[in-house]
N, C-alpha and C positions, 0 to 999 in steps of 0.2 A: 484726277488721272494724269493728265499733261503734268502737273507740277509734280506727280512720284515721278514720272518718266524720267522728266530734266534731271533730279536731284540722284536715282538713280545711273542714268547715262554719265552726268558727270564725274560721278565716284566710282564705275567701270572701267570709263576713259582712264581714270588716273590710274589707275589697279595695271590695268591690260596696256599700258603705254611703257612701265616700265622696262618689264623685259616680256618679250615669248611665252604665253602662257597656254595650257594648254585646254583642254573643253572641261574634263573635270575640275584643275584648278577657276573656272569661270564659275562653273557649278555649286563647287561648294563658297566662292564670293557670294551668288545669288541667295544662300540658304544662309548662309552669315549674316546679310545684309539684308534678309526675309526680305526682299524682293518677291515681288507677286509672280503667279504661276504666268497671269497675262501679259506681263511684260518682257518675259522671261524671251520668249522666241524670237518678238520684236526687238529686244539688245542683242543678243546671239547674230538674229540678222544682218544689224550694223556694225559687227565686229567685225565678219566678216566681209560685209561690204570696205568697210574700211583697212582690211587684209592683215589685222589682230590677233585673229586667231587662227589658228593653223599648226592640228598636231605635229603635220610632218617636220615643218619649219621647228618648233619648240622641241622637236627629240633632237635633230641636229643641232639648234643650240646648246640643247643639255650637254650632248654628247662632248662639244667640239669645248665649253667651261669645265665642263669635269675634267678633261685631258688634260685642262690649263695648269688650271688654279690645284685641283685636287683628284691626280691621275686614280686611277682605277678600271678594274680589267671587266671585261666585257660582261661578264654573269652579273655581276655589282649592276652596271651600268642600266643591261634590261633590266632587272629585279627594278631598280628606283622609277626606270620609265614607266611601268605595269603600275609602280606604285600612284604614279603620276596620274595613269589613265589615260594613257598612251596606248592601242592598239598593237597587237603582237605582228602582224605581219608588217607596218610603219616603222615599228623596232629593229626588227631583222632586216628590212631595210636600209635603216639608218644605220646601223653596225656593220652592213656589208661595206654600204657605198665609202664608209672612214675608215681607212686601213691603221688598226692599232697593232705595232707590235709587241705585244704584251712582255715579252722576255726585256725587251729594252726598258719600258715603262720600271717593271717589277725589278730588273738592277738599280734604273735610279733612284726608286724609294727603299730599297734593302742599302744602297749607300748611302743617303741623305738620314737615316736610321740607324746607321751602324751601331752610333755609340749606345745606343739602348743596350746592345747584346754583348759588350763590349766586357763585361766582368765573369760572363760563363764562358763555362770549357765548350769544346766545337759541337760537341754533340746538342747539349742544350743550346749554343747557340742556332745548329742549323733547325732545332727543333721551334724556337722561337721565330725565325725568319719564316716557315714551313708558315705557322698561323697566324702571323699577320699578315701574309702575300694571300691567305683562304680569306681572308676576313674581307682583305682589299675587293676580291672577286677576281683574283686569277686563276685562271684551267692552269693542271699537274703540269702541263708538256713546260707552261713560262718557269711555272715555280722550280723543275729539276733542271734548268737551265741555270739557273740563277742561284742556286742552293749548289750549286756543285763549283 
């Protein structure tokens, strides 16, 4: 029993050190790494003791790496946290407290994109712009901002 612990604790550590993870992401490590149901509580507990885990902490970092590295608009953003296993009213928290202006975001990606739409007439181009700013997860109000 002490020696699943150690070999599971260590291989936790490693997992949950990297970056921000969240309880489902922990979750499905456990079932991955069939970890036992009895030791399950006892590492949860140390994560937390050791301040590992923490959905609120990991939506704000998802939120704040998505902006970075690979913008995208607020429907995107919750849909991936839900996906994550992130609680809905932590979510709406977290999207309140980050002011994203979606209309600036969704111009810089319709500009750093341009040349994709570059060889249609304006209509299929603004037609083309239209769904990839949906796909991104921006609301109508950024996209006829940005489309116009």
């Amino acid at each position: 029993m002490q020696e699943e612990y150690k070999k599971a604790y260590e291989g936790l550590i490693k997992f949950a050190a990297l970056r921000p993870r969240s309880q489902k992401e922990i979750d499905n490590w456990f079932k991955r790494k069939k970890v036992s149901e009895a030791l399950r509580d006892k590492l949860v507990g140390r994560l937390k003791d050791l301040d590992l885990l923490d959905d609120r902490r990991f939506a704000a970092w998802w939120v704040e790496q998505r902006q970075y590295f690979k913008p995208r608009g607020g429907r995107l953003l919750s849909f991936e946290l839900k996906s994550k296993g992130v609680d809905k009213s932590i979510i709406d928290d977290v999207l309140a407290g980050i002011e994203i202006d979606e209309a600036v975001v969704a111009k810089k990606l319709v500009e750093k994109n341009a040349h994709k739409w570059a060889r249609f007439d304006d209509r299929k181009k603004q037609e083309k712009m239209i769904s990839f700013l949906q796909r991104k997860g921006f609301g109508w109000d950024a996209i006829k901002d940005v489309v116009k």
